[in-house]
Every structure is written in structure tokens, then in C-alpha cells.
TIBA-725513 format. One record per residue (C-alpha): chain; residue in three letters; x negated, y, z negated. Coordinates in pm, whole numbers. Each point is the difference from the previous one (the first is absolute). Example, Ala and Ser with C-alpha at 12.3 -4.5 7.8 and 13.67 -1.06 7.14 Angstrom:
  kolke  drenti      xx      yy      zz
      A     ALA   -1230    -450    -780
      A     SER    -137     344      66
This chain:
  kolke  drenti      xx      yy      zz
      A     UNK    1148    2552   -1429
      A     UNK     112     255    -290
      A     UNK     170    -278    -146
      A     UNK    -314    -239     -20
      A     UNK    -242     268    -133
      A     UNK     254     103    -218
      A     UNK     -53    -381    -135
      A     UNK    -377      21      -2
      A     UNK      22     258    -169
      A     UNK     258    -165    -292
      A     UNK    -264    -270     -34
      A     UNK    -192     235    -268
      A     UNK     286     -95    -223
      A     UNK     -62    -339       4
      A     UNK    -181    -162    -323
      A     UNK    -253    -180     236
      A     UNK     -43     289     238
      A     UNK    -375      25    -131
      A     UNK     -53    -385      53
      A     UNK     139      -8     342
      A     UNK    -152     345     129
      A     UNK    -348    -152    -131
      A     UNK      39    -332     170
      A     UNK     129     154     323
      A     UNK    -284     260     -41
      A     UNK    -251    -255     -38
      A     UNK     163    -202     296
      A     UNK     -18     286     245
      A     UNK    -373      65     -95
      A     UNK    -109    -316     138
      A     UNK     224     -58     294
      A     UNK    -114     356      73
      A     UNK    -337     -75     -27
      A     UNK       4    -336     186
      A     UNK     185     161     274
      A     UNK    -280     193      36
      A     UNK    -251    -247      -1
      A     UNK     243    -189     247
      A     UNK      84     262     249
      A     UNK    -402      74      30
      A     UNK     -97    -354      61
      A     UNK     291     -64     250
      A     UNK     -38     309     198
      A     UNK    -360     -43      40
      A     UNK      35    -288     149
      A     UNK     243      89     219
      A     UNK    -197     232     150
      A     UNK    -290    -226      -3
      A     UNK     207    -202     239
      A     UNK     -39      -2     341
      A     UNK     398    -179      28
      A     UNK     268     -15    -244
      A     UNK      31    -370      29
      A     UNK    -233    -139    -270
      A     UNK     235     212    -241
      A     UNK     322    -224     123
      A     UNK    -275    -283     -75
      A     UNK     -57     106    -323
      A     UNK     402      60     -80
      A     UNK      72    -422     111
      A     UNK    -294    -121    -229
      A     UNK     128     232    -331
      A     UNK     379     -66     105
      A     UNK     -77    -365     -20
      A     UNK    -185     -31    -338
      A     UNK     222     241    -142
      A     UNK     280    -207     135
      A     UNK    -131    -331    -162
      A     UNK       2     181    -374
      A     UNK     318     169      56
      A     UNK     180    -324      84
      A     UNK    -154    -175    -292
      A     UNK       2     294    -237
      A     UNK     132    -100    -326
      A     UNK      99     343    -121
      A     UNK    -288     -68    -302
      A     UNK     -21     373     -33
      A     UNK     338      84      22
      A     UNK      72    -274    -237
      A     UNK    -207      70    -286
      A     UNK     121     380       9
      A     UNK     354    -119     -25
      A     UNK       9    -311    -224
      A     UNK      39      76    -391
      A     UNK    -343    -234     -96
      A     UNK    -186     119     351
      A     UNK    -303     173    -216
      A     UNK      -8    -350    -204
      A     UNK    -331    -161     -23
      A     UNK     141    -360     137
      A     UNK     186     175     255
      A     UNK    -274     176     118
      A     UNK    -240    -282      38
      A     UNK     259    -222     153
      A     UNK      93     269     269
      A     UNK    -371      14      74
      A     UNK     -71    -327      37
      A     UNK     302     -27     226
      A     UNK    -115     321     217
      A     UNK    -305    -166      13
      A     UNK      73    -353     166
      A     UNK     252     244     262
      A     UNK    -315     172     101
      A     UNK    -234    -316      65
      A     UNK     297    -163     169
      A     UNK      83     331     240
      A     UNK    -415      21     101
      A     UNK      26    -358      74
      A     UNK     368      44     248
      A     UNK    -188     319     116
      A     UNK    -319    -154     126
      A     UNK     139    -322     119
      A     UNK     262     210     244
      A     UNK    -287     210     115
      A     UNK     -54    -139     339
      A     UNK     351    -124      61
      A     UNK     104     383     -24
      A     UNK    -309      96     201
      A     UNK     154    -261     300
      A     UNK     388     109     -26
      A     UNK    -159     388      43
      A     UNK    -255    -103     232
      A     UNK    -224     206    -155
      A     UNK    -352    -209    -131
      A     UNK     -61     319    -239
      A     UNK     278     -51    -177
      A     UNK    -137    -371    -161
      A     UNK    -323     109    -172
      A     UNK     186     360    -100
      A     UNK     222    -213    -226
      A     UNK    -223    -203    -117
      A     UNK    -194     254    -121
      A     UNK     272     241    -112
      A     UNK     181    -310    -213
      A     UNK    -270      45    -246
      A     UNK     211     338     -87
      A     UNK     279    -238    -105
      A     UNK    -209    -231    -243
      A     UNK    -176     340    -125
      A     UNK     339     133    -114
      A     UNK     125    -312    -151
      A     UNK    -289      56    -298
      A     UNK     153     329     -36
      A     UNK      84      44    -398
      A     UNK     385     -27     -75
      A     UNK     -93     253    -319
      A     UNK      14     286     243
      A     UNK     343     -80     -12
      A     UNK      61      32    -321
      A     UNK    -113     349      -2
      A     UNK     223      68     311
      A     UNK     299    -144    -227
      A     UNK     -90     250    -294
      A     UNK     -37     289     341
      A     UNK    -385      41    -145
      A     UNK    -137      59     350
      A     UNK    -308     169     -73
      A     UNK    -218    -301      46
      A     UNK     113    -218     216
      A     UNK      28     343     243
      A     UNK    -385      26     -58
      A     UNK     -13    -372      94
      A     UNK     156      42     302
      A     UNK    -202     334      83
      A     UNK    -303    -223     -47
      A     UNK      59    -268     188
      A     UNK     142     236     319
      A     UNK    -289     152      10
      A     UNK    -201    -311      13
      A     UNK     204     -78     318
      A     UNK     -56     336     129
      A     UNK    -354     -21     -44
      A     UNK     -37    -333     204
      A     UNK     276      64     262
      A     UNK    -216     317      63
      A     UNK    -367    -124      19
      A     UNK     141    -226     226
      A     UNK     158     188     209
      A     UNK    -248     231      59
      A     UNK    -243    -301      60
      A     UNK     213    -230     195
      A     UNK     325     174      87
      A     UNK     263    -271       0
      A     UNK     311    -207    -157
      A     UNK    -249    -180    -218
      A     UNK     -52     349    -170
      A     UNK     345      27    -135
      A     UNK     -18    -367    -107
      A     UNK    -274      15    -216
      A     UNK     115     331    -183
      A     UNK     312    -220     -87
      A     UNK    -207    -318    -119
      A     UNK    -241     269    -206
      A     UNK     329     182     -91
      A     UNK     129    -326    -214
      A     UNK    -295    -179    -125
      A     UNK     -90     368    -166
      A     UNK     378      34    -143
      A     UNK     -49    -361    -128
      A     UNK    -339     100    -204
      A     UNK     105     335    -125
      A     UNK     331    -127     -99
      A     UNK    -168    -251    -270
      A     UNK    -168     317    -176
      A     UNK     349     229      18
      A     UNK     245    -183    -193
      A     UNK     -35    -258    -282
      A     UNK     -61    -340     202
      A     UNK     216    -287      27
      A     UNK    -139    -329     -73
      A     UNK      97    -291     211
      A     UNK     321    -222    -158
      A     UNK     232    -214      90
      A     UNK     342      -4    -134
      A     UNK     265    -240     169
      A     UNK     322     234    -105
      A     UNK    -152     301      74
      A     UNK    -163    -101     387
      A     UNK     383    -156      29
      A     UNK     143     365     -35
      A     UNK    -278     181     191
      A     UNK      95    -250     325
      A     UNK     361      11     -73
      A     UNK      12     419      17
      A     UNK    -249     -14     261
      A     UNK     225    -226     225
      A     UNK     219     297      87
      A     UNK    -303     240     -11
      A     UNK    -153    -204     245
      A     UNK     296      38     246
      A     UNK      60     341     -80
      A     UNK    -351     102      58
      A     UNK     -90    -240     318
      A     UNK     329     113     157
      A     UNK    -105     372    -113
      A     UNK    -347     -91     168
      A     UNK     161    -166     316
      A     UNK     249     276      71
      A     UNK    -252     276     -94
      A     UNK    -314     -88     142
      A     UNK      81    -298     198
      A     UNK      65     247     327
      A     UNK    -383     -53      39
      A     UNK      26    -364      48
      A     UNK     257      46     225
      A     UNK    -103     276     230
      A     UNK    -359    -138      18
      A     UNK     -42    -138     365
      A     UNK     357     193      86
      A     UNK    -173     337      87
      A     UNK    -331     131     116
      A     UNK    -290     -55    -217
      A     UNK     -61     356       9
      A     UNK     325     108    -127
      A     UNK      26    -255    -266
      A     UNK    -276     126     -99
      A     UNK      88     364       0
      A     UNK     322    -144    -205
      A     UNK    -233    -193    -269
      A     UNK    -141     335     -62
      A     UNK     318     215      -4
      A     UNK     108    -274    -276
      A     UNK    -288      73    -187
      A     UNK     -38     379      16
      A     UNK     381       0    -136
      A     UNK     -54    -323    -243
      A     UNK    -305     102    -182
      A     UNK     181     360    -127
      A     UNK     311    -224     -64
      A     UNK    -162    -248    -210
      A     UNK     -56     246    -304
      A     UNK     370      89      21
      A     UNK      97    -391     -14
      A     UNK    -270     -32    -247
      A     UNK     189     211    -211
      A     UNK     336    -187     -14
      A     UNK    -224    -313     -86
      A     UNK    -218     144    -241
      A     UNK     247     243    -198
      A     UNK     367     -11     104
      A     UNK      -6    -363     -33
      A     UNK    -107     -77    -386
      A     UNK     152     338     -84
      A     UNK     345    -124     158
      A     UNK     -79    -381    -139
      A     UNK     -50     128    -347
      A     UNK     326     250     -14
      A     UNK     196    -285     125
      A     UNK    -114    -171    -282
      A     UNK      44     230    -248
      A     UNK     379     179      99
      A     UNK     183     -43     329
      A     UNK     120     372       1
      A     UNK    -335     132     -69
      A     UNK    -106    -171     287
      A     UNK     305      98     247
      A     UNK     -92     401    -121
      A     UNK    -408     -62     133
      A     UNK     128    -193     289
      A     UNK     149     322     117
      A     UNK    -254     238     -63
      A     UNK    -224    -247     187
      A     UNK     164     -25     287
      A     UNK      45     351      98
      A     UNK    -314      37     -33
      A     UNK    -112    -293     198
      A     UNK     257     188     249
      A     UNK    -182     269       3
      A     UNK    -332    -158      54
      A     UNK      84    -186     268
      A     UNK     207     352     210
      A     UNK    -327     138     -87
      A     UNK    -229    -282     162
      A     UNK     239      -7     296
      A     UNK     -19     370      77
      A     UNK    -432     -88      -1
      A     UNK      20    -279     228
      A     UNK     233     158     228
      A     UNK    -151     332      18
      A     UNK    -296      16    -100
      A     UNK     -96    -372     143
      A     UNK    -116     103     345
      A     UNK    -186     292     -87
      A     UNK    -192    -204    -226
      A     UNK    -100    -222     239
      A     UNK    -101     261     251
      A     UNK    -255      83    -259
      A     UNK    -151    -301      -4
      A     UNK    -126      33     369
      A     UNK      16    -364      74
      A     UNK     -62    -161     351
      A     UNK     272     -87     235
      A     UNK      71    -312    -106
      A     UNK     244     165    -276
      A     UNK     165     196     202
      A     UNK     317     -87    -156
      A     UNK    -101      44    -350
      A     UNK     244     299     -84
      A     UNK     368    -106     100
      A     UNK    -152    -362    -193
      A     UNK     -70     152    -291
      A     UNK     312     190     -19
      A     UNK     196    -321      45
      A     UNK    -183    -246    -245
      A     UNK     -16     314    -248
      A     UNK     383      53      -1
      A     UNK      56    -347     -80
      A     UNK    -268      15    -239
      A     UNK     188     245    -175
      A     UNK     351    -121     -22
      A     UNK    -181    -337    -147
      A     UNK    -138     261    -301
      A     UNK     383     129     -25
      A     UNK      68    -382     -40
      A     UNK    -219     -85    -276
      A     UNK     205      99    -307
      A     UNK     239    -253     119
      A     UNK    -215    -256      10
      A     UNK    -182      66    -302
      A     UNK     325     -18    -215
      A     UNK      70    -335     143
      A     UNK    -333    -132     -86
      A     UNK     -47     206    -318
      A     UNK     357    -215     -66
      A     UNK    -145    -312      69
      A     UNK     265     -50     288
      A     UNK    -271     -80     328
      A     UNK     256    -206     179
      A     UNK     154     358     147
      A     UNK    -343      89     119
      A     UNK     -71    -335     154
      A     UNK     357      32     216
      A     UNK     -51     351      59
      A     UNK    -431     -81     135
      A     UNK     203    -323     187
      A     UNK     230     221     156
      A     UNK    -268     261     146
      A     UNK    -158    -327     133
      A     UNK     275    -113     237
      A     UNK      93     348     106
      A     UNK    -398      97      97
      A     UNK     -23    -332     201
      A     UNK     296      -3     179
      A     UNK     -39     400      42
      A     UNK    -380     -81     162
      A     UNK     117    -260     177
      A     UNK     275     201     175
      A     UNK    -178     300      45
      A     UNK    -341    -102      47
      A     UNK      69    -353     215
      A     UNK     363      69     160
      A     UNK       2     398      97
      A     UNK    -362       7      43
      A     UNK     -12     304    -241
      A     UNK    -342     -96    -120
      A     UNK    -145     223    -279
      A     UNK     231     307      41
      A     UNK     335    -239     -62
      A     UNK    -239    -200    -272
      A     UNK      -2     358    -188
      A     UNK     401      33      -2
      A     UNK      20    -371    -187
      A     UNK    -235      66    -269
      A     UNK     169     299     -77
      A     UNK     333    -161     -48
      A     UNK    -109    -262    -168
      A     UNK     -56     141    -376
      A     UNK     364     145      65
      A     UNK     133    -379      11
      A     UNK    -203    -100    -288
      A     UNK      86     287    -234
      A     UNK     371     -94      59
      A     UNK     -51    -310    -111
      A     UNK    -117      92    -348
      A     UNK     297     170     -74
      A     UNK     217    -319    -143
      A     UNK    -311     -47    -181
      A     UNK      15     384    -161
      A     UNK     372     -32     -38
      A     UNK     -19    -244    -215
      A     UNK    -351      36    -197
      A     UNK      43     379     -35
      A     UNK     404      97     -13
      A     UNK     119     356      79
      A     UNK    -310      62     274
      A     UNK     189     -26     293
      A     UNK      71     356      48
      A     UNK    -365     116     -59
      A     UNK     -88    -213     268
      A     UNK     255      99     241
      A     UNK    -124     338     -83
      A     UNK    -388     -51      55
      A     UNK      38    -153     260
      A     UNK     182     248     121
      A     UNK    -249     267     -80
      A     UNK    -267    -214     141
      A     UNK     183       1     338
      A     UNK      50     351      29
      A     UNK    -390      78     -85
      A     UNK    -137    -208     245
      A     UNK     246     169     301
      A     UNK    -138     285     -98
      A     UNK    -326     -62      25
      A     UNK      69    -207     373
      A     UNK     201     308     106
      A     UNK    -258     295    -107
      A     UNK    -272    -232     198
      A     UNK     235     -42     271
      A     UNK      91     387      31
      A     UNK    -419      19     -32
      A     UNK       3    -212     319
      A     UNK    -267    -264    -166
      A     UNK     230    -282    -125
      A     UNK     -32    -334     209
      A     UNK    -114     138     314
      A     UNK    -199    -290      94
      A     UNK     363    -207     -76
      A     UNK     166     229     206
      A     UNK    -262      -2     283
């Protein structure tokens, strides 16, 4: 931990210190703030609820849309903050007319597998909940690809206040409704009102791009995206896709106790992961282009700090976790809520130790590592599932265990990647990792000397 503050701390040196201290400023803000709005909306629902089971309702419908953009996702953003002519007029208006006919082709595979999804669940809700929440998907496709530009130049300041906006447009509905009608259709519609106001206040943020079509330029946006698209379905799949899978497997009560233990520890998360998309990933793009051994001296100032981020957002999910939740004075249908939490959050942060990896992989145009890293999570959560969930009869508790190992597996599989992308950062890895290891026993064996850790587990 001395070591990686010790880096922080170095990073005043740095000629773009200001640059990236106002972008990650900027991108903290507004996570910060729509955690907020988030959390509120969320938790007042929860308690709204008579059962935890419309949440685990809720978690199926967003895991599916989000599943059907992430397995089509052309890596448009990513793209244009990378590529040398991404803030090019004709590249601009060609990547928007592409995101464009992806959108209005997703709303059209969302609403026709509506019912077919609602039968394979046997749950009728489920059909008119998609329908309704694929509207999100079309919403976001309108979205303005300038916003990325501004991301590539780290000039966060407005498209932060764009995303402010359109959370609390979503916080506004989710919460009339759910003090009017408390149920999944609440969280729905704050995601649908969520997009379509992101779409609008995007057009007045950034300088628009007008619709174009150029044949060389859409070639090279599908060809990147074909490994983006594997990279990030896989990522999806082997990330999220537990909800699929234990949907039907366990109680409705506890999968629903589980959707919410995802989101209490997912929402904080985001901003962190936010961060590594928003800043570390055009900063590291545009060192790469400029020197190599400029951008092997950030990369390690980065990732102890990343290190340190995530030790610190272990020790709060571990320890602090369950105390939280007390607080919250929810009914007994999330009575497992704590040891959850502490679970999902560890993993959560050994994902935000991973990220500087995976940033200087993309930032190097090199997605094929992240696509057999994201495919190698995938066949180790479903056979793991499978086995522990299907064979031993495990059910959640055994569940847990998997997705913990999981990001391990992946994370091991970027290193060829790193080796060869970013020589000489072998060692700092061994020795972050290494760190990271240590923190998080520390934190499991204070809260097991405190007698609180896993109890229900243990029980």
C-alpha cells in the first residue's frame, strides 16, 4: 500500500497530471452523484416491496437487453477514442449512422424474443417488461458519438452533466412510480426515461455528428468491432450471465435478494469502471501513440493505484458490507444480504485491480487478449455453476465461490497479452497482485476475528 500511494503521489510530476486529475475529477462527480440518485431509487423500492422477487425480475429483463448490446457492441466509443482520424467529420457521421441501424436492429431482436423468453422462464411478466424496456436500447442508439470525442480529449465536464441529467430523469420516474405502483415496472421505466433523456441532452453537449456514409471507414469500424464484440459479449456472458443461469435454479426470493446485492455493489463500482473508460483509456491510447516508454512509466503509476483502489473497496465490502445493510432495515426476505454483498463486492474489486490491464490492451488496439481472456471466464463460470449449483447441490452459497474465482482465470489470461503489448510489466503485476492478495486477507481475517464474516455461509 506505501508503495502505490507513493505512486499516486509521483503522478503530480507528470505533464498531464492536471488533464487527468480534471477528467477523473469530473468522472467521480457524476458517478458520485448518480450513485446517489441510484441507491435512493433502488432502496426505496426495496422497501416498498412486500418480496424480493420482482427485483430478480427486474435483474433478467436488464441482463437481457444489456446482453443483446453487449454482444453486438461495436466498440464505436472505444474506437473513435483510439483511432488517429476518430474526431474526423466523415468518421463521425459514418460511426453514427452505423450505431444507429445496431440500435433499430437490437429493439427489433429485443421485442420479437419477448414472449419466447417470457415461456422458457415461465414467467408472463417477463414478455411485456421487455417489450417495454427495449425502447431503452433504440433510445441509446440516437445517443451522439461527439460525446466521445470529448471523452478522447478527457474533457468530461459535459458529458458528466449529461449523464447527471439524464439519471435523474430516471430517478424521477422510477420514484413516482414506485411510490404509486410499487413494482418491477418502476425500475423499467427509470431505465427507458434514463436513455431517451441521455439521447436528447447529448445532441446539445457536444458538436453533433451528421449522418454519413463512408464504405472504408464502416469497413474498419466492423472489422475492430469483430473482436470487440467477442471480447465484450464474452465479458457480458461471464460477468453478468450468472443471472441467466441461476434464474429458475434457486428460490425466487433469494435470487432476488442476489439481484439486489449485485446492484448495491455494482452501482458504487460503476464510477470506478467508469473511470478506466473515460480517462485511463484515451490517456493510455494517446501515450501509446506518442512514446512507448512514456507510456510503460504511467502504466505503473496507474496500476498501483488501481491496486490500491480496489484493497480499499475490498476492505468496504467485506467489513463494512453487512453493517450497511443492517441499516437499511429491510424485511426478511433479504436476510442474506450481508455475507452477499461481501462476496459480489470482493470480486467487484479485484475486477477494478484488473482494469489497467485491460485498458492497455485496448488503449493498444490489441482486443483479441480481452476477447480470450472474457471467453475464458465464460467456460469456467458455466462449468463452475453447473458443478456447484446442479451436481453438489450447493445452490447460492457454492454459486458465490465460482464468481469469485472467475475474474482470477480471466486476469491470467491477459497476461500474454501485457507481455507482449507492454514489455518489462511482469514484475509489477506479480507484485500487485500480490499486494492485492494480502489486503483482502486482511480484511476477511479482521471480520473473521470480529465474528461477522460469512456466518450465514457457515450456518
Amino acid at each position: 500500500m506505501a508503495v502505490a500511494l507513493r505512486q499516486v503521489m509521483n503522478m503530480r510530476h507528470s505533464a498531464q497530471a492536471g488533464k487527468v486529475l480534471r477528467g477523473g475529477a469530473w468522472s467521480f462527480a457524476g458517478y458520485g452523484a448518480q450513485t446517489a440518485l441510484r441507491f435512493i431509487s433502488r432502496i426505496v423500492l426495496a422497501k416498498l416491496l412486500i418480496s424480493a422477487a420482482p427485483l430478480g425480475t427486474v435483474a433478467v429483463v436488464t441482463t437481457i437487453l444489456m446482453g443483446l448490446e453487449m454482444i453486438s457492441d461495436l466498440g464505436i466509443n472505444v474506437n473513435i477514442v483510439q483511432h488517429r482520424d476518430g474526431a474526423d467529420a466523415r468518421f463521425l457521421g459514418t460511426a453514427f449512422s452505423v450505431q444507429v441501424l445496431r440500435s433499430g436492429a437490437l429493439y427489433l431482436l429485443a421485442s420479437a424474443m419477448a414472449f419466447p423468453i417470457a415461456w422458457i422462464y415461465h414467467d408472463p411478466q417477463l414478455a411485456p417488461l421487455l417489450l417495454f424496456g427495449a425502447a431503452a436500447v433504440l433510445f441509446r442508439g440516437f445517443v451522439n458519438p461527439g460525446l466521445a470525442v470529448l471523452t478522447r480529449e478527457v474533457a468530461l465536464r459535459r458529458p458528466t452533466i449529461v449523464a447527471i441529467i439524464s439519471e435523474a430523469a430516471g430517478f424521477i420516474v422510477t420514484v413516482a412510480w414506485a411510490l404509486k405502483q410499487p413494482s418491477a415496472w418502476a425500475l423499467v421505466a427509470g431505465s427507458v426515461a434514463t436513455a431517451a433523456a441521455f439521447a436528447i441532452a447529448s445532441q446539445f453537449a457536444a458538436a453533433r455528428a451528421r449522418f454519413s456514409w463512408d464504405s472504408t471507414v464502416a469497413r474498419g469500424i466492423v472489422q475492430f468491432g469483430g473482436w470487440i464484440i467477442l471480447s465484450t459479449g464474452t465479458y457480458f456472458l461471464s460477468s453478468r450471465g450468472e443471472v441467466l443461469m441461476l434464474k429458475g435454479s434457486v428460490p425466487d426470493v433469494e435470487f432476488g435478494c442476489f439481484a439486489f446485492a449485485t446492484m448495491l455493489v455494482t452501482t458504487p463500482v460503476s464510477a470506478v469502471i467508469q473511470l478506466g473508460s473515460q480517462v485511463l483509456l484515451p490517456m493510455l491510447a494517446g501515450w501509446i501513440r506518442e512514446d512507448k516508454a512514456t507510456a510503460l512509466r504511467q502504466f505503473r503509476r496507474v496500476k498501483w493505484a488501481f491496486t490500491g483502489l480496489g484493497v480499499c473497496v475490498a476492505w468496504g465490502a467485506i467489513l463494512i458490507g453487512p453493517p450497511f445493510v443492517a441499516l437499511l432495515h429491510l424485511n426478511k426476505s433479504y436476510a442474506g444480504l450481508g455475507w452477499m454483498v461481501q462476496f459480489l463486492g470482493f470480486r467487484a474489486a479485484f475486477d477494478i485491480f484488473a482494469i489497467p490491464a485491460g485498458s492497455a490492451l485496448l488503449a493498444s488496439g490489441a482486443s483479441l487478449y480481452s476477447a480470450f481472456a472474457n471467453s475464458v471466464r465464460l467456460v469456467v463460470l458455466i462449468a463452475g455453476l453447473w458443478l456447484m449449483v446442479h451436481v453438489l447441490g450447493l445452490g447460492l452459497p457454492g454459486a458465490m465461490w465460482v464468481l469469485m474465482v472467475v475474474p482470477f482465470v480471466a486476469y491470467s489470461a491477459l497476461m500474454p497479452g501485457l507481455r507482449r503489448h507492454m514489455p518489462g510489466t511482469m514484475g509489477l503485476e506479480a507484485a500487485t497482485l500480490l499486494t492485492f492478495i494480502a489486503g483482502g486477507a486482511a480484511a476477511a481475517g479482521l471480520a473473521l476475528a470480529l465474528g461477522g464474516m460469512w456466518t450465514t455461509v457457515r450456518g
